[in-house]
VMD Tcl script that builds the backbone (N, CA, C; Angstrom):
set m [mol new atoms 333]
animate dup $m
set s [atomselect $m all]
$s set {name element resname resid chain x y z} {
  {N N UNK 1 A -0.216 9.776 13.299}
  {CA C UNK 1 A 0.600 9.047 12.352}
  {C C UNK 1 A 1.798 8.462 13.095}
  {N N UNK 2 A 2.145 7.015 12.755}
  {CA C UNK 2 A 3.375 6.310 13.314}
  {C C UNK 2 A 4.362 7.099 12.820}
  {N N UNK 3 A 5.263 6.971 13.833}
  {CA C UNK 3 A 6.901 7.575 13.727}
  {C C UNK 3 A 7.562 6.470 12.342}
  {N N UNK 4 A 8.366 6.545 11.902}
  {CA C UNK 4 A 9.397 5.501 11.055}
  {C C UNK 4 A 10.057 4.679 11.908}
  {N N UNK 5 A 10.495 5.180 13.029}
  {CA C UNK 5 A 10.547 3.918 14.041}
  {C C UNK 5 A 9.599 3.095 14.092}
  {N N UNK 6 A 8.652 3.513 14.702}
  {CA C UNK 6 A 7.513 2.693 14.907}
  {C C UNK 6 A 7.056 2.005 14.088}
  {N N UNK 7 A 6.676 2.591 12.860}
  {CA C UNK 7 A 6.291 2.225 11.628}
  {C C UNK 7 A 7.345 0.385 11.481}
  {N N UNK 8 A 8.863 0.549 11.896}
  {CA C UNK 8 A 9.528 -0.422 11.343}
  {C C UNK 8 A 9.781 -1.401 12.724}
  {N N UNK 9 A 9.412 -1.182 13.780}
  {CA C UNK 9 A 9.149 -1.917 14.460}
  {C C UNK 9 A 7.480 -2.580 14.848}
  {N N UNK 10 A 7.099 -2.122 14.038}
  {CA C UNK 10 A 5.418 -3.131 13.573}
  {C C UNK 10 A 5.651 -3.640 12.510}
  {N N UNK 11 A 6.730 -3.169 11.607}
  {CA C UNK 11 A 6.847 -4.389 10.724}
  {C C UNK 11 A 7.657 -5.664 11.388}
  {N N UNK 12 A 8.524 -5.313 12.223}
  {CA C UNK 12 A 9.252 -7.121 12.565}
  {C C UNK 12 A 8.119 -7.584 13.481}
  {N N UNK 13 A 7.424 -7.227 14.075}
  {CA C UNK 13 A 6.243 -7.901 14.962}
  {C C UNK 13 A 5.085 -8.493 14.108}
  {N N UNK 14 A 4.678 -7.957 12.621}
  {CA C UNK 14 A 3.898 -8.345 11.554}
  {C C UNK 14 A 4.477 -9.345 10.869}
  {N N UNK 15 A 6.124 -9.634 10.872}
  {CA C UNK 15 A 6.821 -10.590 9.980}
  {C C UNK 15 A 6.685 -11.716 11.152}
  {N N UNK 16 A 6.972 -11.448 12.435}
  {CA C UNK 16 A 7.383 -12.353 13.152}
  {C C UNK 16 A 5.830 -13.380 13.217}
  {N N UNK 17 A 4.676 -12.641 13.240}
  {CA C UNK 17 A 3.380 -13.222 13.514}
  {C C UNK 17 A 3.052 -14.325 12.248}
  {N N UNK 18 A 3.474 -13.288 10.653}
  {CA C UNK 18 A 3.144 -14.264 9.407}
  {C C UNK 18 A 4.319 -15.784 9.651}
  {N N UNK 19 A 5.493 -15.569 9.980}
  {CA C UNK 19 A 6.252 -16.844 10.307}
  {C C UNK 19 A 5.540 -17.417 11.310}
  {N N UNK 20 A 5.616 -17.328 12.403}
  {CA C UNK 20 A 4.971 -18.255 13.813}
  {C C UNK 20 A 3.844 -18.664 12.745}
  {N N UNK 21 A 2.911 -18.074 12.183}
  {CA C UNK 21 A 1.428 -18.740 11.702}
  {C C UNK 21 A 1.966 -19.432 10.484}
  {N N UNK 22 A 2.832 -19.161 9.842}
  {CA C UNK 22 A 3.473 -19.975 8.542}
  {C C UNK 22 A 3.978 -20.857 8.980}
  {N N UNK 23 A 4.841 -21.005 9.989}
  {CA C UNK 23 A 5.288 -21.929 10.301}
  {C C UNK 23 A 4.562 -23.751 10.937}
  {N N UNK 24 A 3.891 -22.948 11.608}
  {CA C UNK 24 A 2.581 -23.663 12.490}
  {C C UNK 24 A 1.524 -24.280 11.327}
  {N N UNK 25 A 1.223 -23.482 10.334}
  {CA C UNK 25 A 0.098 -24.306 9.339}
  {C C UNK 25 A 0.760 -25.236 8.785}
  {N N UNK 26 A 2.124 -25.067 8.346}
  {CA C UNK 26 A 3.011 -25.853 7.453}
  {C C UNK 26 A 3.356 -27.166 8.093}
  {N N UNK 27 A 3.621 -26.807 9.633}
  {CA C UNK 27 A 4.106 -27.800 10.301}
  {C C UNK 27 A 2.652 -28.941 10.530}
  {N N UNK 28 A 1.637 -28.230 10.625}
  {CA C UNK 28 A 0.276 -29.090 10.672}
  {C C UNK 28 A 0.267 -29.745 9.489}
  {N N UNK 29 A 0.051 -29.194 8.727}
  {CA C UNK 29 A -0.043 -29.750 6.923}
  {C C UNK 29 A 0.336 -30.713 6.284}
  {N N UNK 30 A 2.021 -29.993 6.797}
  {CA C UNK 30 A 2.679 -30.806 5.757}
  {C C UNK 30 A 3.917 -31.494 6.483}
  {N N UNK 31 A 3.998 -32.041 7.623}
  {CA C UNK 31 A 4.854 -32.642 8.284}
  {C C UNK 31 A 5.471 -33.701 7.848}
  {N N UNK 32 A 4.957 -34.242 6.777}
  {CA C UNK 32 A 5.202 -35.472 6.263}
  {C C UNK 32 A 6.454 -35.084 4.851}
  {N N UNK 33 A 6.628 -34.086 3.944}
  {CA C UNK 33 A 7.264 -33.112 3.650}
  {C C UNK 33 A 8.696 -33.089 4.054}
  {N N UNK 34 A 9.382 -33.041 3.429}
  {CA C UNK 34 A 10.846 -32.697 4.036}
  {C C UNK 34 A 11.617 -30.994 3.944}
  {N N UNK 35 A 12.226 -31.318 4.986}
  {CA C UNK 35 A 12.521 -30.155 5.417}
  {C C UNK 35 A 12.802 -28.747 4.556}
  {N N UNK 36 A 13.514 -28.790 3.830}
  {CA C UNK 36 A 13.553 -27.490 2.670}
  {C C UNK 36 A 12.144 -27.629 1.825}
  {N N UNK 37 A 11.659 -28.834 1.377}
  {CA C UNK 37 A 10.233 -28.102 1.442}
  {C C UNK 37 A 8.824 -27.389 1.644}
  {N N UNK 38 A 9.390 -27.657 3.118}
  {CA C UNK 38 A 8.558 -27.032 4.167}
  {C C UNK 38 A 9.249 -25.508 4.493}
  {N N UNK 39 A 10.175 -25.627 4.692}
  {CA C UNK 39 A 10.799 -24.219 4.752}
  {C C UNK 39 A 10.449 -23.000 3.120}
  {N N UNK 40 A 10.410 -23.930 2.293}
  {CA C UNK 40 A 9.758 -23.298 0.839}
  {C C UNK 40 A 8.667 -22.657 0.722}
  {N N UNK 41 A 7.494 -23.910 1.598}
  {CA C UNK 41 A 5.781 -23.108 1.667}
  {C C UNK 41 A 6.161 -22.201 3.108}
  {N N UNK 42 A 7.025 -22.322 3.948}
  {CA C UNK 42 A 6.530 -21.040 4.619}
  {C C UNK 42 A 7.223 -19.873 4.174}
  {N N UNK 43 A 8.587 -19.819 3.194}
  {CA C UNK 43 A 8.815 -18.330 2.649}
  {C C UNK 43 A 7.876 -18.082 1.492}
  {N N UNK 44 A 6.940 -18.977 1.034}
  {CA C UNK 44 A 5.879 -18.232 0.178}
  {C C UNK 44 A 4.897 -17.855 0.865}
  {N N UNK 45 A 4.383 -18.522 1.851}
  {CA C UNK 45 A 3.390 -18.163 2.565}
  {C C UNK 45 A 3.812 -16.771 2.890}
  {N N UNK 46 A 4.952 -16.054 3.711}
  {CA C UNK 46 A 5.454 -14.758 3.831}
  {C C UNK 46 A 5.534 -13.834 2.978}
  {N N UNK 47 A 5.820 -14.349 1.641}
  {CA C UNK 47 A 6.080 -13.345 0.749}
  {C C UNK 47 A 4.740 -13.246 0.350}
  {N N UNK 48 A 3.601 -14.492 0.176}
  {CA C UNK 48 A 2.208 -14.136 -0.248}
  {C C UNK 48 A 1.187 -12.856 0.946}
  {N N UNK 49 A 1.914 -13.242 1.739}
  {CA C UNK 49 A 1.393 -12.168 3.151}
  {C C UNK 49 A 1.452 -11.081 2.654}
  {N N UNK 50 A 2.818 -10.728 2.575}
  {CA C UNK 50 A 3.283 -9.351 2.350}
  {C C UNK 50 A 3.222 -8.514 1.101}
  {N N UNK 51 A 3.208 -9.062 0.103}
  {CA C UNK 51 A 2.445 -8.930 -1.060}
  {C C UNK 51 A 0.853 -8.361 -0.838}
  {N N UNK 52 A -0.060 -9.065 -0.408}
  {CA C UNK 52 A -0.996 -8.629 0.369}
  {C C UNK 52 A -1.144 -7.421 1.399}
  {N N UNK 53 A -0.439 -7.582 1.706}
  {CA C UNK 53 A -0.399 -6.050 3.077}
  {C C UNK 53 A 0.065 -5.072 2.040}
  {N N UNK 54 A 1.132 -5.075 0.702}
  {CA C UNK 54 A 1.189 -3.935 0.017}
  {C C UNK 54 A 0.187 -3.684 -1.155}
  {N N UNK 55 A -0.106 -4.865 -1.560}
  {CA C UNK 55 A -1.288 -3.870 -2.251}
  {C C UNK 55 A -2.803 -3.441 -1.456}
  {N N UNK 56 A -2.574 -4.199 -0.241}
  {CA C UNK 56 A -3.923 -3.146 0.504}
  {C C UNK 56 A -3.517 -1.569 1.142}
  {N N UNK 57 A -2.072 -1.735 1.301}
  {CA C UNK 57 A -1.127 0.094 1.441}
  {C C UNK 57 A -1.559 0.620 -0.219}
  {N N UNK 58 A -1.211 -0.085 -1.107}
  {CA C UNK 58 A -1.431 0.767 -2.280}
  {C C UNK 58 A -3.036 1.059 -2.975}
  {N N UNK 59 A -3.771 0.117 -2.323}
  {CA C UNK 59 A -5.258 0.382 -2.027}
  {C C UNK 59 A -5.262 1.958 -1.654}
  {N N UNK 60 A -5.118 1.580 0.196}
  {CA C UNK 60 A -5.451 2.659 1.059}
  {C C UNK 60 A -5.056 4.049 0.140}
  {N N UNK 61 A -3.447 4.020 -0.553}
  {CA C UNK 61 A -2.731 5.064 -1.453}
  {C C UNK 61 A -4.011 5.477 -2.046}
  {N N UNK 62 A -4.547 4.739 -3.540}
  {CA C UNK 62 A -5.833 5.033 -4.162}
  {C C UNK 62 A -6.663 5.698 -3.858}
  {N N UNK 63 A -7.235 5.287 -2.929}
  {CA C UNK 63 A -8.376 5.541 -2.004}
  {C C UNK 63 A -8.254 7.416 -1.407}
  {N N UNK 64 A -6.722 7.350 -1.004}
  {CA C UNK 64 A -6.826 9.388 -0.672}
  {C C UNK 64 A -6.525 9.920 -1.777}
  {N N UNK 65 A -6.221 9.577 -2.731}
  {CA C UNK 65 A -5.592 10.437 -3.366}
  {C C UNK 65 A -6.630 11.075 -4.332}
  {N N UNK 66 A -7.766 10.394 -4.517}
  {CA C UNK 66 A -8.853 10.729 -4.942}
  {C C UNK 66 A -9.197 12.406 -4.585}
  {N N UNK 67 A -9.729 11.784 -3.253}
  {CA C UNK 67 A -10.391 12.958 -2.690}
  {C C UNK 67 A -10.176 14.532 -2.901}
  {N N UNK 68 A -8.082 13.754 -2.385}
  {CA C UNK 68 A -7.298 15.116 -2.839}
  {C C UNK 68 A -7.427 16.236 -3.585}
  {N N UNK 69 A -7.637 15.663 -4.618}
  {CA C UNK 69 A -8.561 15.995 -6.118}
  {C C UNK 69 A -9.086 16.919 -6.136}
  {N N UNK 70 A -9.921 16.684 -5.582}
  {CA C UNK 70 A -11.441 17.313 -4.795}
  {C C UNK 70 A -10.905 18.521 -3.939}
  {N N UNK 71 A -10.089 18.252 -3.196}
  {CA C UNK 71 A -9.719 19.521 -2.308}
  {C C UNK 71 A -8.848 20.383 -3.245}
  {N N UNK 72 A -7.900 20.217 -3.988}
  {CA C UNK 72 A -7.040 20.925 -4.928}
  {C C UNK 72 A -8.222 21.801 -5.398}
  {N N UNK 73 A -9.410 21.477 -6.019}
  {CA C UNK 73 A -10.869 22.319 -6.655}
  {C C UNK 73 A -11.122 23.003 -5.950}
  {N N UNK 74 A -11.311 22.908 -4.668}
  {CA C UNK 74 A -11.622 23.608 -3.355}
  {C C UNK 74 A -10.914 24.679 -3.095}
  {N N UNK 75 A -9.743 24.658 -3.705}
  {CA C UNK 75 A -8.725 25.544 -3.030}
  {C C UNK 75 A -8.514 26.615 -4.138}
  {N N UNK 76 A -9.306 26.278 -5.192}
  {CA C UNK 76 A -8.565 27.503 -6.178}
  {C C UNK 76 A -9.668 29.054 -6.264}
  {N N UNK 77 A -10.547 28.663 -6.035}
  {CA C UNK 77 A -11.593 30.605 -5.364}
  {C C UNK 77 A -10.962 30.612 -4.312}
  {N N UNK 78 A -10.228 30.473 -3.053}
  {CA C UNK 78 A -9.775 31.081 -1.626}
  {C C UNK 78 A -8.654 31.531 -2.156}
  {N N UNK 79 A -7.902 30.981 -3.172}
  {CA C UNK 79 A -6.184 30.907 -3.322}
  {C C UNK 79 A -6.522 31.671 -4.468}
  {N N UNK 80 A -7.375 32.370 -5.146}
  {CA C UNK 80 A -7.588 32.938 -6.456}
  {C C UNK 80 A -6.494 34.217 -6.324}
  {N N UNK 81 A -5.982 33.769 -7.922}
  {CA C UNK 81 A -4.989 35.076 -7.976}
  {C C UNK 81 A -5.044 35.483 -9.194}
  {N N UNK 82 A -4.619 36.401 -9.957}
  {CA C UNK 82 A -4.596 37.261 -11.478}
  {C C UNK 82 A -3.186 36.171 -11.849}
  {N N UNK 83 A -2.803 35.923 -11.560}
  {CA C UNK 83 A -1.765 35.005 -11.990}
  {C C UNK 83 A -2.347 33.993 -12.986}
  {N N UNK 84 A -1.974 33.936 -14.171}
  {CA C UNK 84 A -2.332 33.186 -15.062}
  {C C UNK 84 A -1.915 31.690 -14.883}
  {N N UNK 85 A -0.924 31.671 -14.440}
  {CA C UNK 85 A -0.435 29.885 -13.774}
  {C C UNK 85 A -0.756 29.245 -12.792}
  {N N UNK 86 A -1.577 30.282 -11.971}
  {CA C UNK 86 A -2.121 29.725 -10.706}
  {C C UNK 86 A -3.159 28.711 -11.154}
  {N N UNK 87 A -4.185 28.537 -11.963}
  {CA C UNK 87 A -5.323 27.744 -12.187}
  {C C UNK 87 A -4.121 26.855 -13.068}
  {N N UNK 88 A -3.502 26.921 -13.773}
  {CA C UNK 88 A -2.940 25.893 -14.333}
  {C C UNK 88 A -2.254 25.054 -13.638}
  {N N UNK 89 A -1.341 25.171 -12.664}
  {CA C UNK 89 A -1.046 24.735 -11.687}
  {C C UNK 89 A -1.643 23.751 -10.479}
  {N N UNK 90 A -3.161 24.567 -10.122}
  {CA C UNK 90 A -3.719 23.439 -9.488}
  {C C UNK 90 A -4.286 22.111 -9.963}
  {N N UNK 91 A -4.888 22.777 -11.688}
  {CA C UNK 91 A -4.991 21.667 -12.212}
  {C C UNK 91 A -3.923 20.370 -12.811}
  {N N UNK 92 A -2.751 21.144 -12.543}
  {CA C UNK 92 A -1.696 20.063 -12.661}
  {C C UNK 92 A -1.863 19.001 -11.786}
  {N N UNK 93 A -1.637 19.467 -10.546}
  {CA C UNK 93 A -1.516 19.038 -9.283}
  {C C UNK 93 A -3.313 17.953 -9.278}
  {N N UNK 94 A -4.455 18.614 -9.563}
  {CA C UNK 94 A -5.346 17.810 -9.196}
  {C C UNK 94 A -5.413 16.618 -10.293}
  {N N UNK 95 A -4.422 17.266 -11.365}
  {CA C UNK 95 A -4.666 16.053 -12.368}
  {C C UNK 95 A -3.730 15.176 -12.567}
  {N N UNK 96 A -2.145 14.917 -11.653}
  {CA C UNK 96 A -1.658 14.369 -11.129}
  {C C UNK 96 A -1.577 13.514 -10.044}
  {N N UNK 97 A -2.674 13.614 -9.187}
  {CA C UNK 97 A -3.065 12.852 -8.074}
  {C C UNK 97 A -4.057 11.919 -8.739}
  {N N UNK 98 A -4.891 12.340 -9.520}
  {CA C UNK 98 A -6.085 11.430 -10.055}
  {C C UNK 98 A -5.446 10.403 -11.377}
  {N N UNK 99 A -4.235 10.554 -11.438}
  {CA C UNK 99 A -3.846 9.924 -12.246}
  {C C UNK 99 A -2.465 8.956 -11.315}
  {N N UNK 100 A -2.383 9.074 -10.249}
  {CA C UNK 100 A -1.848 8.325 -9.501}
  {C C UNK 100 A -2.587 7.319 -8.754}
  {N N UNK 101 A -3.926 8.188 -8.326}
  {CA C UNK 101 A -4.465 6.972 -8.023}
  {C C UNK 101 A -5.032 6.041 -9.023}
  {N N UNK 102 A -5.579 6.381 -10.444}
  {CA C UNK 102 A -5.375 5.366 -11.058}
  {C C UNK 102 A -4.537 4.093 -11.822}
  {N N UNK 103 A -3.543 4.810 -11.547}
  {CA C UNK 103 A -2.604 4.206 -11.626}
  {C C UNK 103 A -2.413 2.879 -10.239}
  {N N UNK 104 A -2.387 3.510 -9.041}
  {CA C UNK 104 A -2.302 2.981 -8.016}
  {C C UNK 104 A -3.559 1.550 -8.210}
  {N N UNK 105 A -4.526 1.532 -8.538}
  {CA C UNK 105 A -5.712 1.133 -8.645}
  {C C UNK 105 A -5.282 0.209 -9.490}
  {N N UNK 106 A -5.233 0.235 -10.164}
  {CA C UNK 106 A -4.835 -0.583 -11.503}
  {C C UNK 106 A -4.188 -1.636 -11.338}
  {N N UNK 107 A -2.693 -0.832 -10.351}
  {CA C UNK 107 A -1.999 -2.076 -10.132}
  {C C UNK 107 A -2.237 -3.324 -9.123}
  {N N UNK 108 A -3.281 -2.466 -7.384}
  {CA C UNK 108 A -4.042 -3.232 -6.793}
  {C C UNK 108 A -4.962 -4.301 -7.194}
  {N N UNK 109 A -5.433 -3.745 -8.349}
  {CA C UNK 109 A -6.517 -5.000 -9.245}
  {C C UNK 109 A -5.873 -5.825 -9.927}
  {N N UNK 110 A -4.276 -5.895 -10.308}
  {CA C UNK 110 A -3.912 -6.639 -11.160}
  {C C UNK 110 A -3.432 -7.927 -10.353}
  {N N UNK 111 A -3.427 -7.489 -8.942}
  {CA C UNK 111 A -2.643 -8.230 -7.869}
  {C C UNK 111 A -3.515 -9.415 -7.417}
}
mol reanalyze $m
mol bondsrecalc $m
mol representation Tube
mol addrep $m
């Protein structure tokens, strides 16, 4: 897993790439265009990028949180206890993740 450094120094190298290529299609395109409106399609072009890169993060989100689910089930005969809150508990937890990722899902599809 990336550090938060790292993590935020692949984001200015990911912004810097959607500008250079925003910039460059726009300048092909639409050269004829004046200047603040060319500067217009390439901050949408950026923000349409990035928009994109987060709902495929909130994809990827969806996508584990599922499983999770699945392992929370897994875990409650090893973790079995006389504790009456223990099974209630995991099913919190497994029924909180499955309701995040639908949630998560939902909003990826609306995008």
């Amino acid at each position: 897993m990336l550090s938060a450094t790292d993590l935020m120094r692949q984001a200015g190298h990911t912004a810097h790439d959607w500008m250079q290529e925003a910039a460059e299609f726009v300048e092909r395109r639409f050269a004829d265009y004046p200047p603040e409106a060319r500067a217009a399609l390439i901050a949408s072009y950026v923000t349409t990028a990035a928009g994109d890169e987060i709902a495929m993060s909130l994809r990827g989100l969806a996508e584990a949180a599922e499983p999770l689910a699945g392992v929370i089930d897994g875990l409650r005969e090893p973790l079995r206890s006389d504790h009456p809150l223990m099974g209630e508990t995991l099913d919190g937890v497994r029924d909180a993740l499955l309701e995040i990722a639908q949630s998560i899902g939902g909003r990826a599809a609306q995008r």
